[in-house]
N, C-alpha and C positions, 0 to 999 in steps of 0.2 A: 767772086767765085774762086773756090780755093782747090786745089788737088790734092787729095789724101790720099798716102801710098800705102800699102799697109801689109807687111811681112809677116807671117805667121803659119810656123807648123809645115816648112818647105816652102810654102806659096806668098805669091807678091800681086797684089791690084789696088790697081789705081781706082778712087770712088771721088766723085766731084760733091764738094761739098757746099752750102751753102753759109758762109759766116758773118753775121751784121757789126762784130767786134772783132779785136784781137783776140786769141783764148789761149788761155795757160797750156801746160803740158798735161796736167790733169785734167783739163778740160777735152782735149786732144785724144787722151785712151779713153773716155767716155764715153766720146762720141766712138770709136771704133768699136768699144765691145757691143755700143746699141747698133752699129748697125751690121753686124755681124748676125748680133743677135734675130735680125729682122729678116734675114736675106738680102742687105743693099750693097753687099760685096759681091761682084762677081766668083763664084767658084768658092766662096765661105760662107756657109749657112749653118751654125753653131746655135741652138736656141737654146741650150744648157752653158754656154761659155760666161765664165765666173766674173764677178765684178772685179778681180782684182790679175787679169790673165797679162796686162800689160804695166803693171805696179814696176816693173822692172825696166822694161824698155825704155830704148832711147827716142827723144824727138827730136829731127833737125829741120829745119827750114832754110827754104833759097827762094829765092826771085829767081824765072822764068828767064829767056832771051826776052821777050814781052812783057815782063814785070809782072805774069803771074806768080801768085803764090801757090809754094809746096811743099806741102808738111811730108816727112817721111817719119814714120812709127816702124822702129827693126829693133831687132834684139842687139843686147850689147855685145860685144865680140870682145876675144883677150888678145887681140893684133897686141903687139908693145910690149904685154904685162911680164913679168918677171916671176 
């Protein structure tokens, strides 16, 4: 069991996900836009949100203090940029 956190449009929730592999980063916005699309986000219920809304965003992943896994899906930021 994995935690998907998921930033978008102001708001941030976490949706526990269920994954029998490792999955890409593209695999990773797929699964967010379907389940946005679906209502299995608390608080994001989007059933027109576009296949390609997270084509930009970033994904990071950590280990838990417990060795859960936690995918985080946010937009890119220009912290740094010049």
């Amino acid at each position: 069991m994995a935690t998907l956190n998921i930033t978008y449009d102001g708001m941030s929730a976490d949706v526990p996900v269920e994954l029998d592999r490792p999955v890409s980063d593209t695999d990773v916005r797929r699964i967010a836009v379907e389940l946005i699309r679906s209502g299995g986000v608390p608080g994001m219920h989007l059933s027109q949100l576009r296949d390609e809304t997270f084509q930009h965003y970033a994904v990071d992943r950590f280990r838990g203090a417990r060795g859960e896994e936690r995918i985080y899906l946010r937009p890119k930021v220009p912290f740094g940029a010049r």
